[in-house]
LUMKEFI-244743 format. One record per residue (C-alpha): residue number from 1; residue in one letter; x, y, z. Coordinates in Angstrom, 3 decimals. Example, Ala and Ser with C-alpha at 12.3 -4.5 7.8 and 13.67 -1.06 7.14 Angstrom:
<atoms>
1:A:12.300:-4.500:7.800
2:S:13.670:-1.060:7.140
</atoms>
This chain:
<atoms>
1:X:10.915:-15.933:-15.651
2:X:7.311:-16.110:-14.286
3:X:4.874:-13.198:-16.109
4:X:4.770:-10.314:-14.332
5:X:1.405:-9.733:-12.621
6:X:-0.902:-7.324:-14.218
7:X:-3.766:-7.935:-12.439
8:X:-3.327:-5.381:-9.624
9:X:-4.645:-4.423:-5.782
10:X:-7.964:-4.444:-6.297
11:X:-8.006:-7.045:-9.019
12:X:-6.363:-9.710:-6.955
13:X:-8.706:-9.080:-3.795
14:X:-11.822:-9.725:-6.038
15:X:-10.669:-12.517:-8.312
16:X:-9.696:-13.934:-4.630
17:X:-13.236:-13.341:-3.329
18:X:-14.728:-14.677:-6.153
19:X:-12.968:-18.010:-5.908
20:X:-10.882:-17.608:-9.507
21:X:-7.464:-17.725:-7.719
22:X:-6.387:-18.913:-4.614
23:X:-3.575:-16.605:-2.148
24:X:-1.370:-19.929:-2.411
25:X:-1.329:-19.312:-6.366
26:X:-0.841:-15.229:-5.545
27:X:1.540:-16.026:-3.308
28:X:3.687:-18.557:-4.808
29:X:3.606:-16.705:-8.309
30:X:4.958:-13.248:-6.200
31:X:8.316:-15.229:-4.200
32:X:8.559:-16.752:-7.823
33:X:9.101:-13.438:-9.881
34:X:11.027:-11.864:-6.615
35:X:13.326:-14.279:-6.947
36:X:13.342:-14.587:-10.568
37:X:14.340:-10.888:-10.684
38:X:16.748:-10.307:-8.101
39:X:19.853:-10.506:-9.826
40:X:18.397:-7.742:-12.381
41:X:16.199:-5.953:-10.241
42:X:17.478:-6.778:-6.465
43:X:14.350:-4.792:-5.364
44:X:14.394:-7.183:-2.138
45:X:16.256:-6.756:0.830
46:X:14.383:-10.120:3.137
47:X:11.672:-12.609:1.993
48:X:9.387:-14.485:3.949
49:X:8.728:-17.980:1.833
50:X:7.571:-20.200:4.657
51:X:5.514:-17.446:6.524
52:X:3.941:-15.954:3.407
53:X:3.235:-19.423:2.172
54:X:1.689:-20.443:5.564
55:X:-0.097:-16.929:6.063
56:X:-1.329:-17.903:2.219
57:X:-2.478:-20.895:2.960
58:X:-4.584:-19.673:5.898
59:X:-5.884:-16.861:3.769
60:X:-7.305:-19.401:1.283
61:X:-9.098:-21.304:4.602
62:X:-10.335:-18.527:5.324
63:X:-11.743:-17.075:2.311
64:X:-13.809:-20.869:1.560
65:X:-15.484:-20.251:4.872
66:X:-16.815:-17.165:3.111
67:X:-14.598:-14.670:5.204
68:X:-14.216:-11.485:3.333
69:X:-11.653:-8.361:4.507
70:X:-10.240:-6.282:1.978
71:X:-7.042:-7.496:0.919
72:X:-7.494:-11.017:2.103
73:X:-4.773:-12.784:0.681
74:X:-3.305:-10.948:-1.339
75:X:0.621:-10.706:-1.188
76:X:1.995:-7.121:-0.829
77:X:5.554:-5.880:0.134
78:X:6.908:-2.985:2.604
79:X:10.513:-1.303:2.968
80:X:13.267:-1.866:4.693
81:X:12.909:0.424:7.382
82:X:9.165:-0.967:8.332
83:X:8.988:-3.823:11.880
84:X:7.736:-7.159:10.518
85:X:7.512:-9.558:13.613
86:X:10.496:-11.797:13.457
87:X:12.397:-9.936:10.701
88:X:15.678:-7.361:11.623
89:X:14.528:-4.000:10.364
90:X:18.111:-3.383:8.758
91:X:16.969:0.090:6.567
92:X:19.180:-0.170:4.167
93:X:22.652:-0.819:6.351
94:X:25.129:-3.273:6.657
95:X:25.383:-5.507:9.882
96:X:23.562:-7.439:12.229
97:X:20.366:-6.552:13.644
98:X:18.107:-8.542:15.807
99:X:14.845:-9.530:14.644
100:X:11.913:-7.185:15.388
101:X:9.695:-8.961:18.620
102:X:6.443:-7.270:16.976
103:X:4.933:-5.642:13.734
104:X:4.829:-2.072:13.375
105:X:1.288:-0.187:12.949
106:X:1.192:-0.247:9.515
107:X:2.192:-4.174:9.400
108:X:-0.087:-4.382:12.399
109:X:-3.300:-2.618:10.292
110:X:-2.087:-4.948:6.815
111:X:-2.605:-7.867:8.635
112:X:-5.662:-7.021:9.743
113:X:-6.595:-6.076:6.019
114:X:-5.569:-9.522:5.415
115:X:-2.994:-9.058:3.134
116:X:0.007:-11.274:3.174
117:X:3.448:-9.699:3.251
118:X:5.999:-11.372:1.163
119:X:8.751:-9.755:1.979
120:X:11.058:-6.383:2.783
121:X:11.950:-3.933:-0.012
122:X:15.247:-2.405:-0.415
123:X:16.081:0.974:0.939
124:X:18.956:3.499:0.397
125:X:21.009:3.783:4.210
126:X:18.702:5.475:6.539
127:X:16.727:6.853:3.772
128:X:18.821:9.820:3.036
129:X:18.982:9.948:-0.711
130:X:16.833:9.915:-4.175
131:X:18.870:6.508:-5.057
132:X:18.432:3.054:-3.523
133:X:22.194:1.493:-3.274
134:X:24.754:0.897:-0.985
135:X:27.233:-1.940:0.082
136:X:24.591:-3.659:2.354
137:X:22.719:-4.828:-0.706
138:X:24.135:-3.198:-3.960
139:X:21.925:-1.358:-6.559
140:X:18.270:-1.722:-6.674
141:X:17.751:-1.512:-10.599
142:X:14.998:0.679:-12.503
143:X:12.474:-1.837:-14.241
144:X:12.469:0.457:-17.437
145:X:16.108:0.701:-17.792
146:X:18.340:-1.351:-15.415
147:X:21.179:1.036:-16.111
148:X:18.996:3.741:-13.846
149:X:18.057:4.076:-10.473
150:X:14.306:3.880:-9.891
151:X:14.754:6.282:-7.240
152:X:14.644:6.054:-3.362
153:X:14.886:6.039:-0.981
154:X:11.809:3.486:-1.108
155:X:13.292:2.456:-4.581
156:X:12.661:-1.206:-3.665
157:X:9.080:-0.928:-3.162
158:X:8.723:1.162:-6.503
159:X:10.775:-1.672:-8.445
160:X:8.708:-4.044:-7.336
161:X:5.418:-2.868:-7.886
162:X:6.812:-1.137:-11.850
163:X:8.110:-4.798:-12.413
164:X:4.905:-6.433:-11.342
165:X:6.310:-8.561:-8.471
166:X:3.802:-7.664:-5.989
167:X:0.489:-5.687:-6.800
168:X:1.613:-2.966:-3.808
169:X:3.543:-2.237:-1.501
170:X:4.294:0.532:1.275
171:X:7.646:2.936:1.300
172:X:8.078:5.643:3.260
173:X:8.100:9.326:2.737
174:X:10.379:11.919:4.286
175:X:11.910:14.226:1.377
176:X:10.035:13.175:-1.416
177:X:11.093:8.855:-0.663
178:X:7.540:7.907:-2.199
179:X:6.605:10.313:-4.480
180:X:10.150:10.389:-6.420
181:X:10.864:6.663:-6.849
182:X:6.798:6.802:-8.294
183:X:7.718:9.410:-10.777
184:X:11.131:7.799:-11.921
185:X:9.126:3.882:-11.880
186:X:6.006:5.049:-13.682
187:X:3.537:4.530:-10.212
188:X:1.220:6.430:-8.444
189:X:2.864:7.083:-4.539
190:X:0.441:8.871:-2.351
191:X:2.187:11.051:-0.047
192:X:-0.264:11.312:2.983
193:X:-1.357:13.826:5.849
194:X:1.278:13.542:8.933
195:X:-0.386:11.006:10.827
196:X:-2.738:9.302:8.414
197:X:-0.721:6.298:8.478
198:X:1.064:5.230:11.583
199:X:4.910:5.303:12.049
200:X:4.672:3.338:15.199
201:X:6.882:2.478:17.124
202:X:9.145:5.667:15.905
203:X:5.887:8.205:17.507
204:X:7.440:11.106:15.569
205:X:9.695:10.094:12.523
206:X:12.390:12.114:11.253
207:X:11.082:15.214:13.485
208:X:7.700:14.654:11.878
209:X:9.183:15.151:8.175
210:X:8.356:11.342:7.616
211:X:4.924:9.770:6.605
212:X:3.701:6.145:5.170
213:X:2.478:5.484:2.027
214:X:1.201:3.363:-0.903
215:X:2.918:2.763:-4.301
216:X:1.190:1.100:-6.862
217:X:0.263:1.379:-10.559
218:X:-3.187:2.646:-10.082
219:X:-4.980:5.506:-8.063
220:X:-7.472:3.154:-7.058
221:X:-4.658:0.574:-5.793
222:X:-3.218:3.062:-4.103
223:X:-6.359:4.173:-2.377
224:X:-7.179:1.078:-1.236
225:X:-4.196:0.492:0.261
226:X:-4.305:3.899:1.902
227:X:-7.735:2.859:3.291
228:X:-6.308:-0.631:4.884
229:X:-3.313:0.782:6.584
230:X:-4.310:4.068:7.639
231:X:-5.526:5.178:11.270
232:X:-3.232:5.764:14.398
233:X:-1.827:4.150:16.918
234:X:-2.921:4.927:20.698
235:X:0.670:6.464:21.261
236:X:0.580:8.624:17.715
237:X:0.904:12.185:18.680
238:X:-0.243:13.123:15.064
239:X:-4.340:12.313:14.720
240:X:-6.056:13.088:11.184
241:X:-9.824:12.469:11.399
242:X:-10.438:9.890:8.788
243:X:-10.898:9.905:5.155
244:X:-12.444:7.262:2.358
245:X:-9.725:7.225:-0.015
246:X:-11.288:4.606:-2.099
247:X:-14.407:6.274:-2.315
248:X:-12.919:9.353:-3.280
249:X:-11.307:7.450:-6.568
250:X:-14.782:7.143:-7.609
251:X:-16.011:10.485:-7.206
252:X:-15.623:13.694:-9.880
253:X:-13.229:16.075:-8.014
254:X:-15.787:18.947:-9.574
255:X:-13.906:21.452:-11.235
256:X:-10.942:22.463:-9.371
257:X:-8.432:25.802:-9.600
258:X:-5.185:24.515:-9.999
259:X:-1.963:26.581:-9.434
260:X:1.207:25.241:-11.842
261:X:4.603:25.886:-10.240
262:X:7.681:25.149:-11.962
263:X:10.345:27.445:-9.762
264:X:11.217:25.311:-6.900
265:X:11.672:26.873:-2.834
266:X:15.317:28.028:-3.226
267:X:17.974:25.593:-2.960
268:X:22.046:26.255:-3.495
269:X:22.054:24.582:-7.189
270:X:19.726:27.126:-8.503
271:X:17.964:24.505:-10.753
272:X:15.257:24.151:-13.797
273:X:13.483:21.320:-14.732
274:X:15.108:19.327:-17.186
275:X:13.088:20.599:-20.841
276:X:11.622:17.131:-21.013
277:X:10.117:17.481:-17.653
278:X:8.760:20.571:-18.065
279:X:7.474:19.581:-21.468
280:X:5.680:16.218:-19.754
281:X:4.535:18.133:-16.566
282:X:3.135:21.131:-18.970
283:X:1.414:18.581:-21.379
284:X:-0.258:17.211:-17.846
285:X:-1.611:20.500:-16.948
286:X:-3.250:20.951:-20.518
287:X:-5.073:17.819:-20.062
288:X:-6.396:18.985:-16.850
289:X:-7.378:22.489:-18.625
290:X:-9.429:20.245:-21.117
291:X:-10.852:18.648:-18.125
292:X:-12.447:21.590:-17.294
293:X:-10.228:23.372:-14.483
294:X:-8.865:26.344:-14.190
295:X:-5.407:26.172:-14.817
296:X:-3.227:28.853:-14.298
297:X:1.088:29.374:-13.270
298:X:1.873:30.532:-9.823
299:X:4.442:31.141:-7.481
300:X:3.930:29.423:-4.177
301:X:5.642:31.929:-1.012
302:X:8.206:29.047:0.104
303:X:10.458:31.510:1.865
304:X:13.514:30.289:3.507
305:X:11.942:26.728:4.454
306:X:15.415:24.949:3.731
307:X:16.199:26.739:7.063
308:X:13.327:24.114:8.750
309:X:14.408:21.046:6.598
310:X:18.107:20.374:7.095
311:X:17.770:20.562:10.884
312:X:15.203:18.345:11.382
313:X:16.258:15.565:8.761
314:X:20.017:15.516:9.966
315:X:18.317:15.427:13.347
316:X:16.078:12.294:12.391
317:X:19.757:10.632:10.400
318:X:21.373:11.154:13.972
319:X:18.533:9.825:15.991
320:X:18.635:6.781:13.932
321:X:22.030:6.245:13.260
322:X:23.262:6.615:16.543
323:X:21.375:3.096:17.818
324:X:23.797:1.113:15.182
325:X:25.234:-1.146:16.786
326:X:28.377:-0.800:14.651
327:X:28.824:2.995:13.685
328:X:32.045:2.207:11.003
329:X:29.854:-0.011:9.293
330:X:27.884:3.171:7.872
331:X:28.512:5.472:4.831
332:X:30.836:8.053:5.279
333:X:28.390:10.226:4.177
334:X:25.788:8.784:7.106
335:X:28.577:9.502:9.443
336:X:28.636:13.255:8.446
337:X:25.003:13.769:8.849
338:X:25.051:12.226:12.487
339:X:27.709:14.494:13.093
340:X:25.298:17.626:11.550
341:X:22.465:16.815:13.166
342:X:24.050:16.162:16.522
343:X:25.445:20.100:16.404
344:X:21.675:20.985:15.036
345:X:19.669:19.100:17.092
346:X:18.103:20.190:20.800
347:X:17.441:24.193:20.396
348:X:18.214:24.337:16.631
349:X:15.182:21.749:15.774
350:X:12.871:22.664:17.945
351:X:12.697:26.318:16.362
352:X:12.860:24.808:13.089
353:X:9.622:22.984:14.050
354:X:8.252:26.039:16.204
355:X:8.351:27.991:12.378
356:X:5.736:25.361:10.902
357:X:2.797:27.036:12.159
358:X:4.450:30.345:9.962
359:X:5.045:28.313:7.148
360:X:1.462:27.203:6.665
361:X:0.153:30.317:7.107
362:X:2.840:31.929:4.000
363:X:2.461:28.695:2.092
364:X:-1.119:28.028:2.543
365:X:-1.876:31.334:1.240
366:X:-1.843:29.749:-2.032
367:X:-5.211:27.601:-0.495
368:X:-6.548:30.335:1.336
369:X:-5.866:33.751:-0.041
370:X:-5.481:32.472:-3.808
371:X:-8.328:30.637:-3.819
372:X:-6.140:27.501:-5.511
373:X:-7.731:24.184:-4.670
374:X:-4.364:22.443:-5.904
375:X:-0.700:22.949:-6.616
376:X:1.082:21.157:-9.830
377:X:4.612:20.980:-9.948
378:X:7.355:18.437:-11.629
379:X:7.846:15.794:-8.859
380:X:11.385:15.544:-9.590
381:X:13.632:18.744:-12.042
382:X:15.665:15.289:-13.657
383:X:14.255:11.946:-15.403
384:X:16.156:8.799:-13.265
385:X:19.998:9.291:-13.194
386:X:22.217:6.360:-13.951
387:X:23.225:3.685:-11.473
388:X:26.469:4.757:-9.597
389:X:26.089:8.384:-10.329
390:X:26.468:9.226:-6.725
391:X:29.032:6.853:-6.184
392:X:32.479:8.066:-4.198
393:X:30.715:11.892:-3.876
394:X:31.178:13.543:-0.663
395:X:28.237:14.318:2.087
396:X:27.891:18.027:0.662
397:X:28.108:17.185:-2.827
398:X:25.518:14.297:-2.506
399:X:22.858:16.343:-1.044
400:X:23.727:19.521:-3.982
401:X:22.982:16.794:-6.438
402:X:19.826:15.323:-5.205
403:X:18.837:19.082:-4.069
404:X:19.170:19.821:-8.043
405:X:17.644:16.277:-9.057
406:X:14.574:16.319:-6.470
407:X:14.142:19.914:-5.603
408:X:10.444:19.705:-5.429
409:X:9.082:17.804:-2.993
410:X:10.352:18.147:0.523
411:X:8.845:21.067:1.516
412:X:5.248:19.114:1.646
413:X:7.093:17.076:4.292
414:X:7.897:20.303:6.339
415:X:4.427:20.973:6.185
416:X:3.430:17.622:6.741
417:X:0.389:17.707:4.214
418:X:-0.708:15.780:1.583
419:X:0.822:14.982:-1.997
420:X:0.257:12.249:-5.134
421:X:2.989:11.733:-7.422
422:X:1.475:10.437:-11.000
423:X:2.972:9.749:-13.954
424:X:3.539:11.941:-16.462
425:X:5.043:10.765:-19.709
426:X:8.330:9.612:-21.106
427:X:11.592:11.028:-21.947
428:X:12.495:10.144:-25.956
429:X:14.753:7.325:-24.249
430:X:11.964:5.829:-22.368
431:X:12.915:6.868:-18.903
432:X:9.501:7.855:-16.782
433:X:8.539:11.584:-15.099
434:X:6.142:12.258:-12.768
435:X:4.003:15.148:-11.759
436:X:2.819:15.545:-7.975
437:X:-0.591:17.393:-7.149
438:X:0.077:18.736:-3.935
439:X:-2.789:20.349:-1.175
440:X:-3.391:22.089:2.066
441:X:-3.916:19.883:5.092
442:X:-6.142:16.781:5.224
443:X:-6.480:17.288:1.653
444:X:-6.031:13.613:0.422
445:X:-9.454:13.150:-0.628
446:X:-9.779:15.746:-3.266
447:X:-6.093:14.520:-4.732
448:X:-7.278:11.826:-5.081
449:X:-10.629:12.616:-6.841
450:X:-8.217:14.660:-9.550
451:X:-5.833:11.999:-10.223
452:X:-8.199:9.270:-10.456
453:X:-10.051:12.004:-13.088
454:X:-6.524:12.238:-14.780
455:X:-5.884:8.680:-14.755
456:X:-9.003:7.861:-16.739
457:X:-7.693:10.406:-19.126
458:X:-4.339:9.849:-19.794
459:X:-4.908:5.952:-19.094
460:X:-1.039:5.735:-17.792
461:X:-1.833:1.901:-16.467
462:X:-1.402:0.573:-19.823
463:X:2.231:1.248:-19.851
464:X:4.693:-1.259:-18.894
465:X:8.099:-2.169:-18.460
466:X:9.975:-4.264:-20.204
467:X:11.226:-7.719:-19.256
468:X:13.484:-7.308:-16.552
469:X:16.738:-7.296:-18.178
470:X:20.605:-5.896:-17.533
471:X:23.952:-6.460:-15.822
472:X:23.582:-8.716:-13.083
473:X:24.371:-8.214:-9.484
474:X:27.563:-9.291:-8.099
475:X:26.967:-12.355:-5.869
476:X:24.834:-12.441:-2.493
477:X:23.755:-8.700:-3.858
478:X:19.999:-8.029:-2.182
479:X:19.950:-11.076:-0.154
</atoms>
């Protein structure tokens, strides 16, 4: 199998600028490893050989003739559910779908970056769940241990970048869909402000639960992708002023008051963190007490904010799944949520939306009252649950498990603020946890400052994964 690619985001863009590579080599070596790894990994859903080779090959004319942009050339990846021009946008489900006729915003803004997009990254259906499998494309495998899930729903794009495939890629965020698969792959996923990234064409995804955002291994990488996709669209409803994400990787955050939270908002499983967790994510905070800021435990006011969440993501499953062109061909359990959010949807979700403005005011009194600058919490109460765990479970009994597994970070997507997953250690069989640092609004730049601060700290980048290795895929699995 061709090495994995260590090199990274920011890496490949200079070594490209500086004429020691060439995007053909980048580009060539990425479809290489995809392929290599598929029937371990199956991470991708599509690939784009000819276009990304052309695109490549442009890139490199480009870049003698002294252009410079910042990710000229280099090869990235999005998910499933993200419009490439000429690609179907399947998110995760099985059937036909006609290829998009343009890119989306974020595609739209990459380009412009100059990166080259190799290909589409499996997602779980619709994005529903804290797994990415289903018939449409089997299991997408976790690069630490193939016998675990690396998480989802943008479980692809985490698996790829934890693997090395691609330096970076996008996923999407609407329950936690970034920030979990980065916890359970070892990345950094950046969470961002409702609206920092476009969702164009959807103007208002998942009843404005569901955001953009980078994975990679590094905060810088993940900054800098931030930087090159972010920015609205003219349609966008949601418009964040700017921020300078890579800039703020280079700056000291200062020294910060940060809260630590391990009690989750309520949920019906009544869950803990898993002792390893809360071993990893209390070992985290001590190294940010040594870094000089004041660290103390506290108990956020969530209030009944479950009562916002289910309506407006069974909403968002309904909206979607109700433009499939073949409605049997989804889970049973995708069928169930159309059928929730179709009784909660209309009056029900607009005064779950109506209570936001309350639920910043009771939440951000942590910010504002409290004085915090930060929240800490476990990103996910579990380390990565087996492949086929979920399999055959009901609707209700799906969503208690991955309420118990993931209980931590959906409520940022109520709010629609910003959040950074990190890593945070090991279990004793290997198996990675993360920790997210979580803020008031528009609050990107300072989480960023802090885990770039942590990062030189704990120095997390020099882990790897293994070899890809594992049961293979039965055949025509993730292609």
């Amino acid at each position: 199998m061709p090495s994995a690619d260590t090199s990274g985001l920011a890496e490949s863009a200079r070594r490209l600028a500086d004429g020691l590579t060439t995007s053909a080599e980048l580009v060539d070596a990425a479809l290489a490893r995809i392929e290599a790894t598929q029937p371990t990994l199956n991470a991708f859903r599509q690939l784009r050989p000819e276009a990304a080779l052309a695109e490549a090959a442009e890139a490199d004319r480009r870049l003698a003739a002294g252009e410079r942009l910042p990710l000229l050339g280099v090869p990235v990846a999005v998910k499933d559910d993200t419009d490439v021009a000429g690609m179907p946008t399947y998110f995760g489900c099985e059937g036909d779908r006609p290829p998009a006729t343009s890119d989306s915003e974020a595609v739209r803004r990459l380009r412009a970056a100059g990166a080259v997009v190799v290909g589409k990254t499996n997602s779980c259906e619709l994005g529903q769940w804290g797994f990415t499998e289903g018939p449409a494309f089997g299991a997408t495998r976790n690069p630490w241990n193939t016998a675990h899930t690396p998480g989802g729903s943008s479980g692809g794009s985490a698996a790829a970048v934890a693997a090395g495939l691609v330096p970076a890629a996008l996923g999407s965020d609407g329950a936690g869909s970034v920030r979990i698969p980065a916890a359970w792959t070892h990345l950094v996923g950046i969470k961002p402000q409702r609206g920092r990234i476009s969702v164009h064409p959807h103007s208002d995804a998942f009843q404005g639960l569901t955001v953009n955002g980078p994975l990679a291994r590094t905060v810088a990488d993940a900054a800098l992708l931030l930087d090159a996709v972010a920015g609205p669209h003219p349609e966008d409803p949601h418009r964040p002023p700017a921020v300078g994400a890579s800039a703020a990787a280079r700056r000291d955050p200062g020294t910060l008051r940060i809260a630590v939270a391990f009690r989750p908002a309520l949920t019906l499983t009544h869950v803990a963190p898993h002792p390893e967790v809360r071993r990893a994510v209390s070992a985290l905070a001590e190294s940010l007490a040594r870094l000089g800021h004041h660290v103390e435990e506290a108990r956020p006011r969530y209030g009944l904010i479950g009562l916002s969440f289910v309506p407006r993501a069974t909403a968002g499953i309904a909206e979607l799944a109700a433009l499939h062109p073949e409605p049997a061909l989804l889970d049973p359990r995708t069928r169930s949520a159309l059928r929730t959010g179709t009784l909660l949807g209309g009056r029900v979700v607009r005064a779950a939306r109506a209570r936001e403005v309350r639920q910043h005011r009771r939440i951000g009194a942590l910010f504002d009252a409290s004085g915090f600058d930060v929240l800490l919490t476990p990103t996910t109460a579990a380390p990565p649950p087996r492949i086929g765990a979920f399999d055959r479970l009901s609707a209700w009994r799906t969503d208690l498990a991955m309420a118990a597994a993931c209980p931590y970070a959906w409520p940022w997507n109520v709010l629609g603020w910003p959040g950074i997953s990190v890593p945070a250690g090991f279990t004793g069989d290997g198996l990675p946890i993360g920790a997210q640092l979580l803020g008031p609004s528009r609050s990107e730049e300072k989480l960023i400052s802090l885990a770039a601060q942590l990062e030189a700290d704990r120095r997390w980048f020099e882990h790897r994964p293994p070899a890809p290795h594992g049961p293979g895929l039965r055949k025509g699995d993730g292609r």
